[in-house]
LORODO-826724 format. One record per residue (C-alpha): x negated, y, z; residue number from 0; residue in one letter. Coordinates in steps of 0.25 Angstrom, whole numbers, plus 5000, padded with zeros to 4 digits. Layout:
N
<site xx="X" yy="Y" zz="Z" k="NUM" r="A"/>
...
***
This chain:
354
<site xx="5052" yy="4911" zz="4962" k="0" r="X"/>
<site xx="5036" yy="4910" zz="4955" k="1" r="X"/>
<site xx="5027" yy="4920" zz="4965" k="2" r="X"/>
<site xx="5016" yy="4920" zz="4959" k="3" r="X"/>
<site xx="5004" yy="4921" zz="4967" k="4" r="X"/>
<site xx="4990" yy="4922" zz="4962" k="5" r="X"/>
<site xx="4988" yy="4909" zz="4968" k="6" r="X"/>
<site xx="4971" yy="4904" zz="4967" k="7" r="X"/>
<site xx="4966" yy="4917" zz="4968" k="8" r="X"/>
<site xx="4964" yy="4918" zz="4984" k="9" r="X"/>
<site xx="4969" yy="4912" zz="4996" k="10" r="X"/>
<site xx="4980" yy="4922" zz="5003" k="11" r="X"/>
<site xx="4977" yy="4926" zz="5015" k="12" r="X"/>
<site xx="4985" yy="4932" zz="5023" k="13" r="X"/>
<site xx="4981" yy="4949" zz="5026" k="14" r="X"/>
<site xx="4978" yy="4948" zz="5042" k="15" r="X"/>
<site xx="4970" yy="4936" zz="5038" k="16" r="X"/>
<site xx="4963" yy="4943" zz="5027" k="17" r="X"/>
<site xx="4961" yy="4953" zz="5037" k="18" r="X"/>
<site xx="4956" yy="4944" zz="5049" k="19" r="X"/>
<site xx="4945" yy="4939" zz="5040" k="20" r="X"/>
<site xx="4931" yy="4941" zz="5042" k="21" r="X"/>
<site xx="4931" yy="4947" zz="5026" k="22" r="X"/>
<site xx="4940" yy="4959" zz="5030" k="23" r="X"/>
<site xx="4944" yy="4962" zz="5015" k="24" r="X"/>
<site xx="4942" yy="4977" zz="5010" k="25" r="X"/>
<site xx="4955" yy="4981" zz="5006" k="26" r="X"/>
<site xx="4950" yy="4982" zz="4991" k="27" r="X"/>
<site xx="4949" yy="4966" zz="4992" k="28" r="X"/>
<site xx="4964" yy="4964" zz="4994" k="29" r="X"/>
<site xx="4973" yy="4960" zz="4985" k="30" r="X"/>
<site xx="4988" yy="4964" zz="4987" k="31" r="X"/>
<site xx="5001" yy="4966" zz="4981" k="32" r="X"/>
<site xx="5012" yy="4977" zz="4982" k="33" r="X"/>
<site xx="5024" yy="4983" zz="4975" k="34" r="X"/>
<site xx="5025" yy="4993" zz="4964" k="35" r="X"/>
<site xx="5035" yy="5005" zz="4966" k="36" r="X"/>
<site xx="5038" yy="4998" zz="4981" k="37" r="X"/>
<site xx="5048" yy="5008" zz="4985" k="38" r="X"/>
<site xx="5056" yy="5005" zz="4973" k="39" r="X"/>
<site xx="5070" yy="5001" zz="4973" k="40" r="X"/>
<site xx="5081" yy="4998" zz="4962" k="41" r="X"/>
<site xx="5086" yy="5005" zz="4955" k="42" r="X"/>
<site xx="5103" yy="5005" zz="4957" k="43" r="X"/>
<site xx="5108" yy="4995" zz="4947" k="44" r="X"/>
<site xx="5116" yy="5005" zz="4941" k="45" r="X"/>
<site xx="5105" yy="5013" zz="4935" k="46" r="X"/>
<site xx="5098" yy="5004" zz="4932" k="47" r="X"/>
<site xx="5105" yy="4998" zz="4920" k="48" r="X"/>
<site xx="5108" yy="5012" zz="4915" k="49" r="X"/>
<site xx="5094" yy="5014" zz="4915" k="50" r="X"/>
<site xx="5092" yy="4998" zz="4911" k="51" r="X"/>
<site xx="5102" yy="5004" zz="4899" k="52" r="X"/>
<site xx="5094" yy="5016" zz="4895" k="53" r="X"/>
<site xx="5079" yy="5007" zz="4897" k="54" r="X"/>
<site xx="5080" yy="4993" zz="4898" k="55" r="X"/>
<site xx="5065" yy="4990" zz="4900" k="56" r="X"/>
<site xx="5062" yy="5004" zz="4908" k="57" r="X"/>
<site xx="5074" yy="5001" zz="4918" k="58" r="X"/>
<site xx="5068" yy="4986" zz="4918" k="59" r="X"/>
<site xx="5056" yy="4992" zz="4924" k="60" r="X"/>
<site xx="5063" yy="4999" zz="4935" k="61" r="X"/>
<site xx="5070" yy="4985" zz="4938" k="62" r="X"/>
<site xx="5064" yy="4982" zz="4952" k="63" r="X"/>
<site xx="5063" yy="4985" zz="4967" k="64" r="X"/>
<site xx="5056" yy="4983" zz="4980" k="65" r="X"/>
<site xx="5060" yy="4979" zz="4994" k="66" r="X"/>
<site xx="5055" yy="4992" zz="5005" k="67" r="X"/>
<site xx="5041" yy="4996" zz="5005" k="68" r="X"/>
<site xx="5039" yy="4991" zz="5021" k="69" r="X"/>
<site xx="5045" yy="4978" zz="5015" k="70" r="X"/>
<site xx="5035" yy="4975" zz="5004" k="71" r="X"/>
<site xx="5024" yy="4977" zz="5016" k="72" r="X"/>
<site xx="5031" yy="4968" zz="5024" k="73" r="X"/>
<site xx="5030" yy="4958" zz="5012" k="74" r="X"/>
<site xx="5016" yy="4958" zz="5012" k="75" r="X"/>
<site xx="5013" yy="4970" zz="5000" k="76" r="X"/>
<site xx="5002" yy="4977" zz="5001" k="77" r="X"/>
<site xx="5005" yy="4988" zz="4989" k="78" r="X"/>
<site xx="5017" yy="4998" zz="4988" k="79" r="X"/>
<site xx="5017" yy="5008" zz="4979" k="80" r="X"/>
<site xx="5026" yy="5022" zz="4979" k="81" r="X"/>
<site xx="5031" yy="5033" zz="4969" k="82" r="X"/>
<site xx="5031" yy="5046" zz="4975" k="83" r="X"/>
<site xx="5037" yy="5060" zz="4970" k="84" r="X"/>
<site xx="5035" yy="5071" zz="4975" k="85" r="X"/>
<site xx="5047" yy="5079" zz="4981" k="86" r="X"/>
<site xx="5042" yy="5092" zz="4986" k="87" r="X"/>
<site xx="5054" yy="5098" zz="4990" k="88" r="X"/>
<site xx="5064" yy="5085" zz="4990" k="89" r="X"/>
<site xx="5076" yy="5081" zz="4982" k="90" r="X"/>
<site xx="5069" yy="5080" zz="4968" k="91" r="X"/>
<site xx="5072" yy="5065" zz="4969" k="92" r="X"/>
<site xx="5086" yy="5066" zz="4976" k="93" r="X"/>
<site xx="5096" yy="5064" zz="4965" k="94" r="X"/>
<site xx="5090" yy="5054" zz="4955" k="95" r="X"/>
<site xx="5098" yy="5055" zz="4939" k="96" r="X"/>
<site xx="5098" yy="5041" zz="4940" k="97" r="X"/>
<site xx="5113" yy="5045" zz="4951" k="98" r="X"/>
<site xx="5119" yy="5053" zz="4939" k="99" r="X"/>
<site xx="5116" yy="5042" zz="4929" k="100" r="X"/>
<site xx="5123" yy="5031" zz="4937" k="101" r="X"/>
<site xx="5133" yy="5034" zz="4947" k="102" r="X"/>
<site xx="5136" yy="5025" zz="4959" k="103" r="X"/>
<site xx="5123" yy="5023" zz="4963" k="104" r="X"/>
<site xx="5121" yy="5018" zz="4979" k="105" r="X"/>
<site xx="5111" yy="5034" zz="4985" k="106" r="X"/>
<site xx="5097" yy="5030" zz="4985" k="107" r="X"/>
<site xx="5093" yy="5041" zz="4996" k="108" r="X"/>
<site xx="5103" yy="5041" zz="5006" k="109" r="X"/>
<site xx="5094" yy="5047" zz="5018" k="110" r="X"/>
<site xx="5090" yy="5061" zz="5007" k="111" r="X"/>
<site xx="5075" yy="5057" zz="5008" k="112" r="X"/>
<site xx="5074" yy="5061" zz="4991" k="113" r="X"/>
<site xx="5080" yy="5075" zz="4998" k="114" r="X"/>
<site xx="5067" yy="5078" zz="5008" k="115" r="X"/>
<site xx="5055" yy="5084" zz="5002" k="116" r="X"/>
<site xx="5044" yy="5074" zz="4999" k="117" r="X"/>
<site xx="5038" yy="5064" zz="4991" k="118" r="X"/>
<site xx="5048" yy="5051" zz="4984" k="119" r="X"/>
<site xx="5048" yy="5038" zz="4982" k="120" r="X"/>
<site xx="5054" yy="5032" zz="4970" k="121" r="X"/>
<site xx="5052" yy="5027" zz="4955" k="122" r="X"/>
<site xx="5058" yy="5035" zz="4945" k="123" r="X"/>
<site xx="5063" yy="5048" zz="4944" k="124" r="X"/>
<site xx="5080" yy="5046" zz="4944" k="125" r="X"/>
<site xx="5080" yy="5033" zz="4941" k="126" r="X"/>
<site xx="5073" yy="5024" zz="4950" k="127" r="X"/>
<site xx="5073" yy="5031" zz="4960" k="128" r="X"/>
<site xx="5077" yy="5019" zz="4973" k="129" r="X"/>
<site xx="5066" yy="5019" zz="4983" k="130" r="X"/>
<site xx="5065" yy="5012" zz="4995" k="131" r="X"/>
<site xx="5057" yy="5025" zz="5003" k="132" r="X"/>
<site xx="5062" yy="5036" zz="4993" k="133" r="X"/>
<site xx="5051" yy="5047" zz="5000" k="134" r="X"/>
<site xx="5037" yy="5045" zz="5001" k="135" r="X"/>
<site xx="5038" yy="5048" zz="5016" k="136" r="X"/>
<site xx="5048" yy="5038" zz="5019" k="137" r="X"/>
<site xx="5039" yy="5026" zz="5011" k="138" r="X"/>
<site xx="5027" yy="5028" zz="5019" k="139" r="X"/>
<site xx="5035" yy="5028" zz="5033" k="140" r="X"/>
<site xx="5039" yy="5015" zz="5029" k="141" r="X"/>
<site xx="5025" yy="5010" zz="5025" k="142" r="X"/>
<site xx="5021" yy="5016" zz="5038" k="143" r="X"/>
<site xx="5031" yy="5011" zz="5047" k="144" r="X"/>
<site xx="5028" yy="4997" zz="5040" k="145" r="X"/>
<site xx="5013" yy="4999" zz="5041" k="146" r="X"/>
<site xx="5015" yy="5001" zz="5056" k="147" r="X"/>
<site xx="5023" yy="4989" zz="5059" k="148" r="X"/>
<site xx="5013" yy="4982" zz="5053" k="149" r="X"/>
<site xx="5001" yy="4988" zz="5055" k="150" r="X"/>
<site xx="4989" yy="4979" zz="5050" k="151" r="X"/>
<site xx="4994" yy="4976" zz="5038" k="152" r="X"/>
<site xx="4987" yy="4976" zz="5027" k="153" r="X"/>
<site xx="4983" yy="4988" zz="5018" k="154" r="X"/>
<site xx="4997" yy="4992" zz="5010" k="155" r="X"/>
<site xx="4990" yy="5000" zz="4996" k="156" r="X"/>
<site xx="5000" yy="5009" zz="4990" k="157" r="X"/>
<site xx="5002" yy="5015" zz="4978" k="158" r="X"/>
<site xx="5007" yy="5030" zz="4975" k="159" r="X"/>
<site xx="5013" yy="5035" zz="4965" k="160" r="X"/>
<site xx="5014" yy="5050" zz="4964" k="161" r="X"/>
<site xx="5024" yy="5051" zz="4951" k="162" r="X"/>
<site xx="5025" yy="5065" zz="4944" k="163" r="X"/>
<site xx="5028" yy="5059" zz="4929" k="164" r="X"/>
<site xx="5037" yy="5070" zz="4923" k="165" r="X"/>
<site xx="5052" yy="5062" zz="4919" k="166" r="X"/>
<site xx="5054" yy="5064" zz="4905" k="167" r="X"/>
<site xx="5070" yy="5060" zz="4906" k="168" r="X"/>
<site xx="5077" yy="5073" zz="4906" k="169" r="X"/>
<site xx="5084" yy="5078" zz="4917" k="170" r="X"/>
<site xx="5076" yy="5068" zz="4927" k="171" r="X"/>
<site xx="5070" yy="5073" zz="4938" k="172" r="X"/>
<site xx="5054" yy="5078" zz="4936" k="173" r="X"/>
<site xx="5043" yy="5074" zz="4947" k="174" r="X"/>
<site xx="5037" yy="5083" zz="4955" k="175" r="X"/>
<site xx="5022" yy="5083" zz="4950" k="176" r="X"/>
<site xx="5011" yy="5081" zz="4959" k="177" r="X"/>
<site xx="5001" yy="5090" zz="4963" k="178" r="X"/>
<site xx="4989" yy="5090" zz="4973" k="179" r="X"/>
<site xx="4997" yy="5096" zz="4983" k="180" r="X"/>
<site xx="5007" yy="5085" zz="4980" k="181" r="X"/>
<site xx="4999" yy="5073" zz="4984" k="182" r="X"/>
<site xx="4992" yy="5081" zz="4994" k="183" r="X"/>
<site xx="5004" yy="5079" zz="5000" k="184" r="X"/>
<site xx="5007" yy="5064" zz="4995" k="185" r="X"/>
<site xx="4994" yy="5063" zz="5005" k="186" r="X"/>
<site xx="5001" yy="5070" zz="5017" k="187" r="X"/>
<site xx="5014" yy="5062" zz="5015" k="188" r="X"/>
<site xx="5005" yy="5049" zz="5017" k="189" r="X"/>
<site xx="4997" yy="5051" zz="5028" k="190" r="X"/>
<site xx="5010" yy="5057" zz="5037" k="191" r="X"/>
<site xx="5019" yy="5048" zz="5033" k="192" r="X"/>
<site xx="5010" yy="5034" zz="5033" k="193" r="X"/>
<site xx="5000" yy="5039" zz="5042" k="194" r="X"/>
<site xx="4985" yy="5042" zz="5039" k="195" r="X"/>
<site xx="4980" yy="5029" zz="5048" k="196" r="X"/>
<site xx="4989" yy="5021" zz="5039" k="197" r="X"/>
<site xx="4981" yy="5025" zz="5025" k="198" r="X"/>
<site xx="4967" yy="5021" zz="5019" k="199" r="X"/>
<site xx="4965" yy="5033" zz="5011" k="200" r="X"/>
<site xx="4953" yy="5036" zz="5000" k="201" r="X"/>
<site xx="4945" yy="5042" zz="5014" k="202" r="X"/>
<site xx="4945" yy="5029" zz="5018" k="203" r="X"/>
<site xx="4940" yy="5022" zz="5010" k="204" r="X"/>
<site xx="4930" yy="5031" zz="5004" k="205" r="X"/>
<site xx="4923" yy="5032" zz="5019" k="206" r="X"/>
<site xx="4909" yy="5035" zz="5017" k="207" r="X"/>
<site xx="4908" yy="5035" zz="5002" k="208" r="X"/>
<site xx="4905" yy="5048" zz="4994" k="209" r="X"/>
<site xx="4917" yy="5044" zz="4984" k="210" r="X"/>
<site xx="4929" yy="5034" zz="4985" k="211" r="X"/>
<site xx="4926" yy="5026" zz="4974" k="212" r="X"/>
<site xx="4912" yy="5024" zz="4981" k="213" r="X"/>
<site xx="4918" yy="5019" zz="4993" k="214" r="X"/>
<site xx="4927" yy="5009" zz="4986" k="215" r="X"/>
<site xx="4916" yy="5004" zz="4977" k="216" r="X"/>
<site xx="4909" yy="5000" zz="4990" k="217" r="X"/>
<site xx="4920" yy="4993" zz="4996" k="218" r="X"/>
<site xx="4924" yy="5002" zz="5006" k="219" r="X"/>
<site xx="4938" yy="5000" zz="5006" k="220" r="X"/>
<site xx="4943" yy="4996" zz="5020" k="221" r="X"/>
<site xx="4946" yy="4982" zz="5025" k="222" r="X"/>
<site xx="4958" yy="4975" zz="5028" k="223" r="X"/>
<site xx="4956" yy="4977" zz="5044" k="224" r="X"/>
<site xx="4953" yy="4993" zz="5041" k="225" r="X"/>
<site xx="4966" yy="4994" zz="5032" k="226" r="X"/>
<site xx="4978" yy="4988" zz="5042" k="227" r="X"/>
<site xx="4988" yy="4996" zz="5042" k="228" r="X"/>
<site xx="4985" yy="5005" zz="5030" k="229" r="X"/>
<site xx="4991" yy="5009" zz="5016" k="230" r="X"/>
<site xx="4981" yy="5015" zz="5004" k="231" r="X"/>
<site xx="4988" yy="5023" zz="4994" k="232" r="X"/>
<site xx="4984" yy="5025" zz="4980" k="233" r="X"/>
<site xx="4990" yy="5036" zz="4971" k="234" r="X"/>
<site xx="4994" yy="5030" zz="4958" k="235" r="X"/>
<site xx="4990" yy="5041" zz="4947" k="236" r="X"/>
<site xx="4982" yy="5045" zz="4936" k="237" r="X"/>
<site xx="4978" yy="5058" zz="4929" k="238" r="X"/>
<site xx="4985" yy="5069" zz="4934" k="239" r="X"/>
<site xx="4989" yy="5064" zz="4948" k="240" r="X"/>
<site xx="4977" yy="5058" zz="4951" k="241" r="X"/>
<site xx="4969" yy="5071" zz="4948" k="242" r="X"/>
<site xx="4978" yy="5077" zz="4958" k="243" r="X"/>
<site xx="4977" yy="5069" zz="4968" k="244" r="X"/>
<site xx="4961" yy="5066" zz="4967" k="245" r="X"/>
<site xx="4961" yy="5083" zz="4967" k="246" r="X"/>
<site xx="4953" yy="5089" zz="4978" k="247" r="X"/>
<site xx="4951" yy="5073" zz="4984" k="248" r="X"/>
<site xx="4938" yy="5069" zz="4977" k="249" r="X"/>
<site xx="4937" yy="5055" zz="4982" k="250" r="X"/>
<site xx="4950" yy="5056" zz="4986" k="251" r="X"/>
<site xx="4945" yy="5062" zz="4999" k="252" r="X"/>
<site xx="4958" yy="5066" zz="5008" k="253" r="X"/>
<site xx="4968" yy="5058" zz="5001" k="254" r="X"/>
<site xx="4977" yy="5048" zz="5005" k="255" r="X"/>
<site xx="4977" yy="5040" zz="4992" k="256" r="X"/>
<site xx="4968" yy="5031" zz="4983" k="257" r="X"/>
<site xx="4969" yy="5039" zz="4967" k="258" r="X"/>
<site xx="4970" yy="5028" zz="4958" k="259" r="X"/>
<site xx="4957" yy="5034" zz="4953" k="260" r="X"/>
<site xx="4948" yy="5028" zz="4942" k="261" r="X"/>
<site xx="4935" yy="5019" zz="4945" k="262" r="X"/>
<site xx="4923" yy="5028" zz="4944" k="263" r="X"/>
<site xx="4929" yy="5040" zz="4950" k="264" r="X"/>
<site xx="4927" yy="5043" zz="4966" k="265" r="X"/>
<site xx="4940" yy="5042" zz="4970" k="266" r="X"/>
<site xx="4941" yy="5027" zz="4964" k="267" r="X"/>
<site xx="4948" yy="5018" zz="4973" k="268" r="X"/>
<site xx="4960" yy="5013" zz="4973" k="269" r="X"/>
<site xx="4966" yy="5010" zz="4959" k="270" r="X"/>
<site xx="4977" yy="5006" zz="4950" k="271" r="X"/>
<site xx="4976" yy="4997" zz="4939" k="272" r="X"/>
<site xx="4989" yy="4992" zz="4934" k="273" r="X"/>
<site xx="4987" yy="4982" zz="4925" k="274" r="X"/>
<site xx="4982" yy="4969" zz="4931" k="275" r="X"/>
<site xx="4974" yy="4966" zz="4919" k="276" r="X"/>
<site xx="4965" yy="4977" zz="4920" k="277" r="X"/>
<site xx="4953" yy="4970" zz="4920" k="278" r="X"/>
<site xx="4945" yy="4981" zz="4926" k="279" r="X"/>
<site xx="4952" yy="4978" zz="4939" k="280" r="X"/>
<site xx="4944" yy="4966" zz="4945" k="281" r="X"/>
<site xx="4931" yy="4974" zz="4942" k="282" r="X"/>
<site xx="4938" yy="4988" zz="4949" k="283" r="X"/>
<site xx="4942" yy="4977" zz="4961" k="284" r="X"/>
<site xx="4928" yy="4971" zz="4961" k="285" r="X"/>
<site xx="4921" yy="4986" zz="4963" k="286" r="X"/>
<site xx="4929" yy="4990" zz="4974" k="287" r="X"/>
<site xx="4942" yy="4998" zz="4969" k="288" r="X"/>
<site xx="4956" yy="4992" zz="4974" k="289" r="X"/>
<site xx="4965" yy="4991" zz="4962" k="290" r="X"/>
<site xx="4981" yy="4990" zz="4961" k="291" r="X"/>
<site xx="4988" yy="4983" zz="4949" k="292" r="X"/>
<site xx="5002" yy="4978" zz="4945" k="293" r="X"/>
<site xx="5007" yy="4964" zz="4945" k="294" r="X"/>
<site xx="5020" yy="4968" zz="4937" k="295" r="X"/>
<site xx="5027" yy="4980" zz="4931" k="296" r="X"/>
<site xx="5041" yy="4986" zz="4926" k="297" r="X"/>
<site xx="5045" yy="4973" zz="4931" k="298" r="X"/>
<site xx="5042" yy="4966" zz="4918" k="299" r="X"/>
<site xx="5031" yy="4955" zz="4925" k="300" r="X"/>
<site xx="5043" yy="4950" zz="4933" k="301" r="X"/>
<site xx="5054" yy="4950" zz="4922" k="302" r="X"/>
<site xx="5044" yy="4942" zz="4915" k="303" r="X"/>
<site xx="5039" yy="4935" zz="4925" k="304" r="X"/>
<site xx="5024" yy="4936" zz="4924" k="305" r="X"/>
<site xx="5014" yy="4936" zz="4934" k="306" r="X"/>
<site xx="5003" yy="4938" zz="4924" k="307" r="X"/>
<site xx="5000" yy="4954" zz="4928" k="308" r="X"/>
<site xx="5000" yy="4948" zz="4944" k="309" r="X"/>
<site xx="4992" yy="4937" zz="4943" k="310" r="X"/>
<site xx="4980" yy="4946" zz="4935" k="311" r="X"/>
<site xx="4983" yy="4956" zz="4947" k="312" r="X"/>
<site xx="4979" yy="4947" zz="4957" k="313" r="X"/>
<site xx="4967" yy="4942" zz="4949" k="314" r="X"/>
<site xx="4962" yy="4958" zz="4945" k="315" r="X"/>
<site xx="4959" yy="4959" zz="4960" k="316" r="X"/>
<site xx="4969" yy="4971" zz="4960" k="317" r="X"/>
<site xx="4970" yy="4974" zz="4975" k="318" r="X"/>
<site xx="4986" yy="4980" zz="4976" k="319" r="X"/>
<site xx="4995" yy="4973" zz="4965" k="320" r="X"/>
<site xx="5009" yy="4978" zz="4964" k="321" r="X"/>
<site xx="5023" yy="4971" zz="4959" k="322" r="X"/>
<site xx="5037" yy="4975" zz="4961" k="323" r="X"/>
<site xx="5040" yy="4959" zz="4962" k="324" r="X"/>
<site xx="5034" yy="4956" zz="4974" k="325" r="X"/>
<site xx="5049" yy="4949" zz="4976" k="326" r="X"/>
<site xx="5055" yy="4943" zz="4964" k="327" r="X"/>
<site xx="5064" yy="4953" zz="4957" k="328" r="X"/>
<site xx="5079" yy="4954" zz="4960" k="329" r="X"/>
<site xx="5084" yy="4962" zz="4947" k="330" r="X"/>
<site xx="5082" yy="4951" zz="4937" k="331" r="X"/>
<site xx="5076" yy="4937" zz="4937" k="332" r="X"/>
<site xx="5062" yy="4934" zz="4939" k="333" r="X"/>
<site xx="5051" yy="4924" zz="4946" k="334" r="X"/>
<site xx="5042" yy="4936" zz="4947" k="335" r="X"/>
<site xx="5036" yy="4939" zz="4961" k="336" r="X"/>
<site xx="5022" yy="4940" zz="4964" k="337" r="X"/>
<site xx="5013" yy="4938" zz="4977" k="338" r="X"/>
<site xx="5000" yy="4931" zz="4982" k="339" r="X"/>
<site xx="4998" yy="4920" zz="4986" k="340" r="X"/>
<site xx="5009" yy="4914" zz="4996" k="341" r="X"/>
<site xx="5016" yy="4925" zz="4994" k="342" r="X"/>
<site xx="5006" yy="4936" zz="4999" k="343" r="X"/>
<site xx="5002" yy="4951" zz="4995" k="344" r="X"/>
<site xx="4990" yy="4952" zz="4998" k="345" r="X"/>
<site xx="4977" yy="4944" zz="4998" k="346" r="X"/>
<site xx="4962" yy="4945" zz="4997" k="347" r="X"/>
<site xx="4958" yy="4949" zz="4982" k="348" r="X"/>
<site xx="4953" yy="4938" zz="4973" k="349" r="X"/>
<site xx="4944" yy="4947" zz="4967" k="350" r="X"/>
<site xx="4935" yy="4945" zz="4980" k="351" r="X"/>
<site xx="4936" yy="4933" zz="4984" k="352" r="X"/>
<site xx="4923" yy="4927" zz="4988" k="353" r="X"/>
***
């Protein structure tokens, strides 16, 4: 099997060593990588070649899944990301089309969690819809319990995805649409279920500065030793959600997340960027911002197997770059796998390399 690497670009150390170093890096000088839709599992075999039937390329797409969330920590990643549906009164998600197109089908919630009031975890609407935490609740009690077996590990980033898109396929179920009362209480679910000492939070960083974006163009991100132990989220959304959630919080004051806002705004931070030839990332690196990009998507790196979107990940200076192949995949054939150096997730950035 070819791992590839990014072999030259910096020794590897390993994190308590980075940590132990007179240099305590700020975590904005980091380099790490992390899983896209990490709760994801497969979808059953038997609905996937009927929808493999009705859209080759598109089911092709959904052709891949992860090992548990506490297990990919365990492995070394430093990134998880999570879709999340709101559920205000429980049972919206309960009985996925997907059972009546394809009968036989092993339950996918046998403990009645899609029953119970609350925010979901899963990709798509009826269709992919295996998760390995199928609540919200239940995914951060396993980062939480995970963080406090191991409870000076390096910072985890995570990526949020509030998902409200309206399902054009008739007769499919229609998301919930976030409001600010909806991620107000997003918030909530967070701090009582991870625990507020267990997040770095936009507050944080900010500290003494009049904005955010001040703060993080003066490096006043916290240091490794200052962020055992902790996970930051970002909310992955534009337009419309991110209006929502920035309302009321200039500067993201009072929120648990990071907004995915744009440079030159006040609540500019954390970022994502998913094209790793964006050549505006090493420069938004370089003036203080932390960046996420993607080393692969829709499966169609791996299938091909190219490393070419990875290896310009890791020379952008992108701080959190997410694959669904940290493992090789095991629905069709392919070398593709990616890691650092000696098999590693995490490493100093090159971009500061002195």
């Amino acid at each position: 099997m070819r791992l590839i690497t990014c072999v030259g670009l910096l020794l590897v150390l390993p994190a308590i060593a980075l940590i132990a170093r007179k240099d305590d890096l700020p975590i904005n000088q980091i380099q790490v990588i992390g899983s896209h839709n990490s709760y994801k599992q497969a979808i059953n075999p038997l609905l996937f070649n009927v929808l493999k039937s009705q859209d080759s390329s598109g089911a092709n797409s959904l052709d891949y899944e992860h090992i548990a969330m506490p297990d990919q920590l365990g492995m070394g990643l430093r990134n998880l990301e999570i879709d999340v549906y709101a559920d205000d009164k429980g049972g919206k998600y309960a009985h996925p089309r997907g059972f009546e197109q394809v009968v036989g089908q092993p339950e996918f919630d046998k403990d009645g969690e899609m029953n119970k009031p609350g925010f979901k975890v899963f990709h798509v609407p009826d269709l992919d819809f295996r998760s390995s935490a199928l609540s919200f609740k239940t995914a951060l009690q396993q980062l939480r319990n995970w963080s406090e077996a191991n409870p000076d590990h390096t910072p985890v980033f995570m990526t949020l995805e509030a998902k409200d898109d309206s399902t054009k396929r008739r007769g499919f179920t229609q998301p919930e649409v976030f409001t600010g009362k909806t991620f107000d209480e997003l918030d909530a679910v967070i701090i009582e279920n991870l625990g507020r000492d267990h997040i770095i939070n936009p507050d944080i960083v900010r500290g003494k500065y009049k904005t955010l974006e001040e703060a993080v163009l003066a490096n006043n991100w916290p240091k490794l030793s200052q962020a055992k132990g902790k996970f930051i989220f970002v909310l992955d959304a534009k337009d419309r959600k991110r209006a929502t959630y920035l309302e009321g919080h200039p500067s993201l004051k009072g929120r648990v997340m990071f907004a995915n806002a744009e440079p030159g705004t006040p609540e500019a931070g954390l970022m994502i960027r998913n094209n790793p030839n964006d050549e505006q990332i090493p420069a938004l690196v370089k003036e203080g911002y932390i960046i996420r990009t993607r080393a692969d998507a829709d499966t169609k790196q791996a299938r091909n197997n190219d490393w070419s979107d990875f290896e310009a990940a890791c020379k952008s200076g992108a701080q959190i770059i997410t694959t669904d192949y940290y493992k090789k995949s095991t629905h069709f054939k392919s070398d593709y796998a990616i890691s650092f150096a000696d098999g590693k997730y995490f490493r100093a950035n090159p971009l500061f390399k002195k």
